[in-house]
N, C-alpha and C positions, 0 to 999 in steps of 0.2 A: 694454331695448335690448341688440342683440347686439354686441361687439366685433369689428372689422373692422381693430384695431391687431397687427401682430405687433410684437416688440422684441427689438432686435439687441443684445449686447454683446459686442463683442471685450474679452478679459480677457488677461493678461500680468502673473502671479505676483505677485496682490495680492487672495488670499483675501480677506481680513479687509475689505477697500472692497468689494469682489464682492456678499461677503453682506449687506453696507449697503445693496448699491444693490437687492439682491432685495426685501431687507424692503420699500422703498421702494415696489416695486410691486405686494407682497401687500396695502396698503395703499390702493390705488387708488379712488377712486369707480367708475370702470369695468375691469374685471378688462384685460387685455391677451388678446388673440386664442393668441397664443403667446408664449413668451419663449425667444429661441434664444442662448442663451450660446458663443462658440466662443472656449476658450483655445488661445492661443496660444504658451505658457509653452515649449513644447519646443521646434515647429517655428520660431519667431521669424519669421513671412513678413510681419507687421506688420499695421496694423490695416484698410489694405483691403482684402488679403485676406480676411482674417477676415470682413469687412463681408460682403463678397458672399458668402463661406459660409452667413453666419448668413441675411441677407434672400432666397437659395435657399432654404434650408429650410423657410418657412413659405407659408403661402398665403391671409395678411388682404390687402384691399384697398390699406391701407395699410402702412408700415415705420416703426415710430420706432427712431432712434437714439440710445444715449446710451454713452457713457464708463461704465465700471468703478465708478470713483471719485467716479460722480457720485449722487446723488438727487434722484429725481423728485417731485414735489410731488402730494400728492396727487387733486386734478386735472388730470392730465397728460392721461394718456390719453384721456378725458373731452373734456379739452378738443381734444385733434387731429382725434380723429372730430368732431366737433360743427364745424372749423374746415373740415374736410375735405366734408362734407357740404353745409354750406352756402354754400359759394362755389367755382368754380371754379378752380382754382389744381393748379400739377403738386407744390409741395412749401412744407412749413414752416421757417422759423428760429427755435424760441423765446429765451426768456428764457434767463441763466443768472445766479446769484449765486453769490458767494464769500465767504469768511471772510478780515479784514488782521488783519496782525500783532499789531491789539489788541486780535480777537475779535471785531470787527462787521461783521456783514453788508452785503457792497456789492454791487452789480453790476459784472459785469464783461461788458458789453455792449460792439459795435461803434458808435462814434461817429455820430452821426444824418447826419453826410456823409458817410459811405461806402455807396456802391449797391454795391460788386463785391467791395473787400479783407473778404467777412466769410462767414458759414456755417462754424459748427463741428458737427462732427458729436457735440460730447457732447450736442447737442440739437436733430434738425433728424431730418426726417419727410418721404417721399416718395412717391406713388401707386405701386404698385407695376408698372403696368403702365407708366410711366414708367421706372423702373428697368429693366426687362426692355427697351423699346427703345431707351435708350441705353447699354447692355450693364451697369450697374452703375459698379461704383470703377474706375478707371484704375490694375491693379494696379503699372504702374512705379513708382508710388511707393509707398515703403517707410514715413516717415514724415513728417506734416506738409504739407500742402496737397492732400490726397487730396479732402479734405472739399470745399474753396470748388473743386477742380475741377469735383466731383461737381455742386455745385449751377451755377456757369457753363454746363455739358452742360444740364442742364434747361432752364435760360434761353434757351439757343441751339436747344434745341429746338422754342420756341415757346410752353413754359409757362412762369407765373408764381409766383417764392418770394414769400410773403410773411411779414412780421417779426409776429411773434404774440408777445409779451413776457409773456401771461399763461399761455401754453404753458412751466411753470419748471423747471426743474431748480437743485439748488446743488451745488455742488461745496463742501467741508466745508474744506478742506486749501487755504492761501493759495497762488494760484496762482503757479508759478516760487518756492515755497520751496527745492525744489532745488538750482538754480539749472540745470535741465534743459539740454541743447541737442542742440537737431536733427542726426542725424548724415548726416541725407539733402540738407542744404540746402549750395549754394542749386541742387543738380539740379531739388527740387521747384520750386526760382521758375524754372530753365531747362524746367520743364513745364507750367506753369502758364502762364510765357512762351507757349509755341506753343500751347495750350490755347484763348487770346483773346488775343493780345496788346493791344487796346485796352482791354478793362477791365484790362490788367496795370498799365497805367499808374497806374492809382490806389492798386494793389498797390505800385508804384515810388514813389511820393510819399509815403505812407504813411511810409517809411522816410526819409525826408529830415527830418533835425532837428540842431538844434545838436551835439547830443551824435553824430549819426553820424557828421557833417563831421569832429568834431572831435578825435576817436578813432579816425578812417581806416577805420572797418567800412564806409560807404557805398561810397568807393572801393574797398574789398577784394573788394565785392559786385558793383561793376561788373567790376570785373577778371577774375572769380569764373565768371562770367554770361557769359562771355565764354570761356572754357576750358572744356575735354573732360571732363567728371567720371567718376568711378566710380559703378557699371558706366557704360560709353562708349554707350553707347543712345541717346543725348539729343546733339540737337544743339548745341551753344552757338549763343550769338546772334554775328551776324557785327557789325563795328566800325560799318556804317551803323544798323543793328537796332539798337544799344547808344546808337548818338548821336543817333536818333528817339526812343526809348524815355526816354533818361533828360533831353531837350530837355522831350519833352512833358510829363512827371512836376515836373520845376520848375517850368513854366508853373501848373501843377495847383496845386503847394503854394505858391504865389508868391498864388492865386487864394485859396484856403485863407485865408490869414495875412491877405486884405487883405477880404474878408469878416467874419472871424473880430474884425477892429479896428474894423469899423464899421456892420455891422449884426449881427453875431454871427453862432453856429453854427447850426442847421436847428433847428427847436424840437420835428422829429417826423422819421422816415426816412421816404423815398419809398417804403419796401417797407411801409410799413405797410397795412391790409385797407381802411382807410378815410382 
């Protein structure tokens, strides 16, 4: 069987994971079509750029994406084309796992109610003629929601992501050891905002917990969401936008919590193929 996978990875001055994540796919049950690596290390334009550098330069039918830092399982590829072939669908979300702080592997997946707040591009896979007509990444964003934009656009265009969990990648490094932070946020949730605003709501709920109330980031956010950011490109949302938005996102997580008490959480995601 031929491969019809290209694979993308934006890199940003982390040699030593880079070449972890290669091995990873000289290792493959099905070789990858191409592998188009574009560092980023000098120019710093972030990783959608880079995305859509790397998914121009090649010409498989399909695009997987993945993170630096990350490795793929070795039926990865295997599995995309095989998922790609036999069902009709514009794009994949697979699996991802990680390593906690005492060395065991967990997943570290989007919750099985969430339809919109999810797609990370350290593992998510796109028809490429999809890509090409909804122009690729949204490169206003710099860092951080470029991805779940990327995959809303496909949605909106008419085609269907679906959650593929056996499509894996891990990422080795406990995630947010760091303790990282987005230096683009929350312009990206002010683009992400006009993006869809009705799937954003679930993105808005998402965020509503004891701990944001309680520590003022929620309100910082609305405040936030609401003001002119750097670069001024993006609109803020206006005070009725803010009081639609964040009415219908309580309703959401009000709904959430009163599910969650009495017949529990989804026991599968609606994006799943089956």
């Amino acid at each position: 069987m031929d491969s019809e996978v290209d694979v993308v990875i934006p890199t940003f001055r982390r040699p030593e994971a880079l070449a972890s994540c290669l091995r990873s796919l000289e290792s493959q049950t099905l070789a990858p079509a191409s592998i188009e690596v574009v560092d980023d290390s000098e120019t710093d334009y972030g990783p959608g750029i880079s995305r859509n550098i790397g998914w121009k330069r090649g010409s498989g039918r399909y695009v997987a994406f993945i993170d630096d830092d990350c490795l793929a399982d070795c039926g990865w590829i295997e599995n995309i084309q095989r998922v790609f072939s036999e069902n009709d669908i514009g794009g994949i979300e697979g699996g991802i796992t990680t390593t906690d702080i005492d060395g065991e592997i967990i997943d570290f997946n989007p919750p099985h109610r969430f339809n919109w707040d999810r797609f990370k591009t350290a593992n998510m896979a796109i028809r490429r003629d999809i890509l090409t007509e909804i122009g690729g990444f949204d490169e206003r964003y710099f860092l951080h929601r470029e991805d779940t934009d990327l995959a809303w656009r496909v949605i909106d265009a008419g085609y269907r992501m679906v959650w593929v969990p056996e499509c894996k990648v891990h990422h080795p490094e406990p995630i947010g050891v760091h303790g990282a932070v987005y230096g683009a946020y929350p312009r990206s949730e002010q683009l992400l905002y006009h993006c869809n605003p009705n799937k954003f709501v679930e993105s808005a709920a998402s965020l509503i917990s004891r701990e944001s109330i309680a520590d003022g980031s929620l309100r910082k956010l609305q405040r936030d969401m609401r003001t002119l950011q750097h670069p001024p490109d993006v609109k803020p949302l206006s005070r009725i936008q803010s009081w639609t938005l964040w009415t219908r996102a309580w309703f959401l997580a009000l709904f959430w919590a009163i599910r969650k008490a009495t017949i529990g959480d989804p026991k599968k995601s609606s994006l799943c193929l089956k």
